[in-house]
ROTI-10449 format. One record per residue (C-alpha): residue number from 1; residue in one letter; chain; y negated, x negated, z. Coordinates in nm, 4 decimals, always signed. Layout:
// residues N
MARKE  nr rest kette       py       px       pz
MARKE NUM    a     A        Y        X        Z
...
//
This chain:
// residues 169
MARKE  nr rest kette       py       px       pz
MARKE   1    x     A  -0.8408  -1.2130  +2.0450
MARKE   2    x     A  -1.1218  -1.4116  +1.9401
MARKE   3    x     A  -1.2493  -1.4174  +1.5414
MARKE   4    x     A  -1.0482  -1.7371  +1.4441
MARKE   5    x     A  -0.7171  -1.5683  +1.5477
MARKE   6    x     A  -0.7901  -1.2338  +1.4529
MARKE   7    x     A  -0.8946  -1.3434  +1.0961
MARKE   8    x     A  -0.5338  -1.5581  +1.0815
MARKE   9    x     A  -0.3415  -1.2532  +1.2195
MARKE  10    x     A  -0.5156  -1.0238  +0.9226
MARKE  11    x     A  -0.4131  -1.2865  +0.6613
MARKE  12    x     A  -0.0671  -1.2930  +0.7728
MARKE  13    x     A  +0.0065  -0.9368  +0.7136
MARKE  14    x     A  +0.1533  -0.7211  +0.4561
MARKE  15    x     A  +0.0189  -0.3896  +0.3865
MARKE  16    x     A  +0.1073  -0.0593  +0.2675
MARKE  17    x     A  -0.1741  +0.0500  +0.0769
MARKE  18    x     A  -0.2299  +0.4374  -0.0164
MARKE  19    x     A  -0.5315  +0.6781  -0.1154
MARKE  20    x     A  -0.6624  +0.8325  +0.2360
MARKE  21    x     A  -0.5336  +1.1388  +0.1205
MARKE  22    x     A  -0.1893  +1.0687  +0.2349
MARKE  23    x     A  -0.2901  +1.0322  +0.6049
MARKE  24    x     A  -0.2454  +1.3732  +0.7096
MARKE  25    x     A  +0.1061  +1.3873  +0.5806
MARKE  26    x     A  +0.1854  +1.0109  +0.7177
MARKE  27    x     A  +0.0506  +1.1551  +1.0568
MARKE  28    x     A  +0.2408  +1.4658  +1.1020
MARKE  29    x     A  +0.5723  +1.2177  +1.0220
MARKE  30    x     A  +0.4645  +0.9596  +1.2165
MARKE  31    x     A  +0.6317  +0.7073  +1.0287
MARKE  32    x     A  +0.6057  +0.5253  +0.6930
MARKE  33    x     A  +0.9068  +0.5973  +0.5046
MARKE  34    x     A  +1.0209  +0.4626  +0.1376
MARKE  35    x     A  +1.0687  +0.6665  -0.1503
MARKE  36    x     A  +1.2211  +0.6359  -0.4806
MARKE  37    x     A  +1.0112  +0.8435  -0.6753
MARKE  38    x     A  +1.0406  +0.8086  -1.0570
MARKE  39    x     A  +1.3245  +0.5708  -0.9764
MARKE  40    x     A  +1.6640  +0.7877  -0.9573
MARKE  41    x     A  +1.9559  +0.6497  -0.8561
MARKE  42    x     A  +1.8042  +0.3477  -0.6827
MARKE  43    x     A  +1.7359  +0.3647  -0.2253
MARKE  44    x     A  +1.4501  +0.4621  -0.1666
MARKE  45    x     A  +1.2486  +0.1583  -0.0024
MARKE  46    x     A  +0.8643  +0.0759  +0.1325
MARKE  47    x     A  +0.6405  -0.0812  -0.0419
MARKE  48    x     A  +0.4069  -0.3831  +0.1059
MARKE  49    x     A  +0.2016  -0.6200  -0.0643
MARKE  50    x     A  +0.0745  -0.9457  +0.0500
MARKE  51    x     A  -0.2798  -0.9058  -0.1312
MARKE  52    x     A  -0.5152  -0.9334  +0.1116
MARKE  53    x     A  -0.7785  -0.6936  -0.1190
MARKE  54    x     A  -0.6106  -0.3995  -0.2824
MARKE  55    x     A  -0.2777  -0.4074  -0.4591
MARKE  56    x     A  -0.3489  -0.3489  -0.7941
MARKE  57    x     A  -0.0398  -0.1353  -0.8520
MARKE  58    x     A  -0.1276  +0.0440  -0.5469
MARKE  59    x     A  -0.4229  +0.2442  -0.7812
MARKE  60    x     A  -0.3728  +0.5775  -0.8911
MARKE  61    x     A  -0.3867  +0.6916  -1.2394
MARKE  62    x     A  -0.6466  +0.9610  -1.4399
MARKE  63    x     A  -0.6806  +1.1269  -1.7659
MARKE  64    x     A  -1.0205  +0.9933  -1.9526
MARKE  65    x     A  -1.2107  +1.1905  -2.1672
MARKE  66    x     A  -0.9892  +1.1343  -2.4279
MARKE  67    x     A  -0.6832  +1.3065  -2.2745
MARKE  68    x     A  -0.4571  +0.9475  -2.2247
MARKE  69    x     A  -0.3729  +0.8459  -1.8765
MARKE  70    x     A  -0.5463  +0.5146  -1.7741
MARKE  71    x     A  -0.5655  +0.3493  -1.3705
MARKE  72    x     A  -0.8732  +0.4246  -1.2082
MARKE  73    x     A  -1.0855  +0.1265  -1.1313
MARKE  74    x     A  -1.0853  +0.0339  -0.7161
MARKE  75    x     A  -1.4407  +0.1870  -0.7130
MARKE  76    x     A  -1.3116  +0.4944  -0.9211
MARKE  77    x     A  -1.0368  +0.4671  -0.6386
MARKE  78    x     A  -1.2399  +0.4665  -0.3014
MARKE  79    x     A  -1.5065  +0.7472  -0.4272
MARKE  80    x     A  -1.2155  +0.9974  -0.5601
MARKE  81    x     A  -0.9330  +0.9574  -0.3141
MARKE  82    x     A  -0.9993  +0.6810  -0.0644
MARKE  83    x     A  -0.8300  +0.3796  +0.0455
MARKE  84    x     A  -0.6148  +0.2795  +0.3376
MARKE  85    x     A  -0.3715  +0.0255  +0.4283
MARKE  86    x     A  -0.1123  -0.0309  +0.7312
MARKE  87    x     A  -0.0258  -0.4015  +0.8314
MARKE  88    x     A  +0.2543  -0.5631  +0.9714
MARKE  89    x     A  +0.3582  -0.9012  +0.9627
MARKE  90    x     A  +0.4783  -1.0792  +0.6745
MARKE  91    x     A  +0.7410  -1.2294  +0.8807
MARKE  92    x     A  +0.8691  -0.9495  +1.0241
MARKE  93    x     A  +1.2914  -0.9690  +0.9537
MARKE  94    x     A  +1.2922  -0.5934  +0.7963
MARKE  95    x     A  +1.0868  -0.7006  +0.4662
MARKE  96    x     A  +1.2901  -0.7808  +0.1654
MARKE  97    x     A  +1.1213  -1.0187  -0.1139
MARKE  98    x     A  +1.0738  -0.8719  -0.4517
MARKE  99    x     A  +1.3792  -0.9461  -0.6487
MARKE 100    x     A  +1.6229  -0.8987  -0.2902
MARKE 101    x     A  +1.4851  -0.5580  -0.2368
MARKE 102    x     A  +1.5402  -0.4714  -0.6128
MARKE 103    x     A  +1.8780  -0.5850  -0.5589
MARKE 104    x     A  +1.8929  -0.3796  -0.2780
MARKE 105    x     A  +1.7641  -0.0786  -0.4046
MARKE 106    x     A  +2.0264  -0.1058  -0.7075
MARKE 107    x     A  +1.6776  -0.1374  -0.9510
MARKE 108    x     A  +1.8585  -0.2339  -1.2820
MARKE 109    x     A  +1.6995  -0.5732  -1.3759
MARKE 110    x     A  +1.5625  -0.4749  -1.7239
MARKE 111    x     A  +1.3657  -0.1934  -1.5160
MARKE 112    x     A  +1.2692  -0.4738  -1.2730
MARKE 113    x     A  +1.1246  -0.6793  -1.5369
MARKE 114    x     A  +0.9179  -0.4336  -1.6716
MARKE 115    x     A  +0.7609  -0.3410  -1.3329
MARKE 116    x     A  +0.6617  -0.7152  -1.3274
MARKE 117    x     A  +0.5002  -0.6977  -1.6851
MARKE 118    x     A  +0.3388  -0.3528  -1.6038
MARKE 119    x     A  +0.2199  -0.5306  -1.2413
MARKE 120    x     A  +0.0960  -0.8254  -1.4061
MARKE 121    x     A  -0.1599  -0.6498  -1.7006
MARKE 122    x     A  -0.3052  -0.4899  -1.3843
MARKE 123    x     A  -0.3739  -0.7410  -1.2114
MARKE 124    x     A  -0.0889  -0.7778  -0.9670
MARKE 125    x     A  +0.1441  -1.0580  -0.8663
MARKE 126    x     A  +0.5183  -0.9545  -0.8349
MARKE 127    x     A  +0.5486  -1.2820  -0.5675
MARKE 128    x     A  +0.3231  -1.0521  -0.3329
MARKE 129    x     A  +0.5333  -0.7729  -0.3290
MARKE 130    x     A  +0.8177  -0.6822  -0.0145
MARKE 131    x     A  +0.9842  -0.3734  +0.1053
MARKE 132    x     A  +1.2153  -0.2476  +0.3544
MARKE 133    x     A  +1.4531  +0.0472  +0.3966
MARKE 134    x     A  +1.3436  +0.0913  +0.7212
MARKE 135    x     A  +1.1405  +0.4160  +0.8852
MARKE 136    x     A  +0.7882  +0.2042  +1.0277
MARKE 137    x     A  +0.7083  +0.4215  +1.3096
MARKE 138    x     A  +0.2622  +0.4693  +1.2555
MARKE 139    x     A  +0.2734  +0.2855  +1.6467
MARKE 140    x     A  +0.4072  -0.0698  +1.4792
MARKE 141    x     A  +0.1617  -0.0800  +1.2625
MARKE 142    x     A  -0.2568  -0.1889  +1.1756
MARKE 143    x     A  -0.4936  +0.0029  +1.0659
MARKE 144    x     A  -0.7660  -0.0016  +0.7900
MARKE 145    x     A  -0.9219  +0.1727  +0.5670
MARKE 146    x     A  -1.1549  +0.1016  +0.2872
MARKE 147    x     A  -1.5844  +0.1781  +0.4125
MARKE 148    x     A  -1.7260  -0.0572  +0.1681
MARKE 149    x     A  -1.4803  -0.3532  +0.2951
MARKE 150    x     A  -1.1614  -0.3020  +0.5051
MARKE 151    x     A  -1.2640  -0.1455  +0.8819
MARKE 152    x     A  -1.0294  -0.1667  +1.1352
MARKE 153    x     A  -0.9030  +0.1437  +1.3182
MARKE 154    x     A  -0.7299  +0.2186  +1.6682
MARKE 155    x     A  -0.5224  +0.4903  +1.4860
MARKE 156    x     A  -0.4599  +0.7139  +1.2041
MARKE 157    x     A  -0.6852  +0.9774  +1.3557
MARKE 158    x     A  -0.9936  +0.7254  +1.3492
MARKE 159    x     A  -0.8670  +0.6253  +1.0372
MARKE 160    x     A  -1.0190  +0.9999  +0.9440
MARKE 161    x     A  -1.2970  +0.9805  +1.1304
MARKE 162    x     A  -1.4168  +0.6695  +0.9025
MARKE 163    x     A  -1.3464  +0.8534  +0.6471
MARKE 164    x     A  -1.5560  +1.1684  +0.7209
MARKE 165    x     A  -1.8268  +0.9583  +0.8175
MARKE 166    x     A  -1.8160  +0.7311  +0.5032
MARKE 167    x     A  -1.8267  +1.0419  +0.3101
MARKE 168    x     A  -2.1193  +1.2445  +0.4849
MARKE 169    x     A  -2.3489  +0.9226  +0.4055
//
């Protein structure tokens, strides 16, 4: 693949993004499954977004000094719990758009509505966002994770081994 494709096959993915410290447990399933935590009641589905940086939503949330829970910032994000992301491709005929996998997943729209306003203030765009029910076998997929830009890796174990090395520096 030269550069010109490669960059065009990168763009036209959607990725799953997660703090490195799910690896191990993605690993030992080998496969990306959904979940409906904090969402009872609805299927549990997988997440992709079509943001080609970070998926705002994606960011994980910390008490400040003050004792109220606020999102880490991405750079709070990568130092404290890392940042990876699996790719597939945005046409592939298992993702569901936004509003059809809410539908799908039986998300009441009132909930869905609020996700979009609580998407938007950080930053995200609902119109990016796809899911699937299905299991992604680890094999299917691309991998990066975050070494101050995205890094390509042959595999979830490499995936570590950026890691450790991004750390020890």
């Amino acid at each position: 693949i030269d550069s010109i494709n490669y960059k065009e096959l990168i763009m036209n993915m959607v990725w799953h993004y997660a703090p490195w410290a799910y690896l191990p447990a993605m690993v030992e399933s080998g496969a990306l499954r959904g979940s409906n935590t904090g969402a009872e009641g609805e299927a549990p589905m997988l997440w992709f977004s079509a943001n080609q940086q970070w998926e705002p939503t994606a960011t994980k949330m910390i008490r400040n000094s003050a004792g109220a829970t606020v999102s880490m910032t991405f750079k709070q994000q990568v130092q404290m719990v890392g940042c990876i992301r699996f790719g597939m491709g945005a046409d592939d005929c298992r993702l569901l758009d936004w509003k059809a996998a809410c539908a799908f997943a039986g998300t009441p729209r009132d909930s869905r509505r609020a996700l979009e306003r609580v998407g938007k203030k950080k930053g995200a765009d609902p119109a990016h966002w796809f899911a699937t029910v299905a299991t992604i076998p680890l094999a299917e997929l691309h991998f990066q994770v975050w070494a101050d830009g995205w890094r390509d890796a042959t595999s979830p174990q490499d995936m570590a081994a950026v890691w450790v090395e991004r750390q020890a520096a």
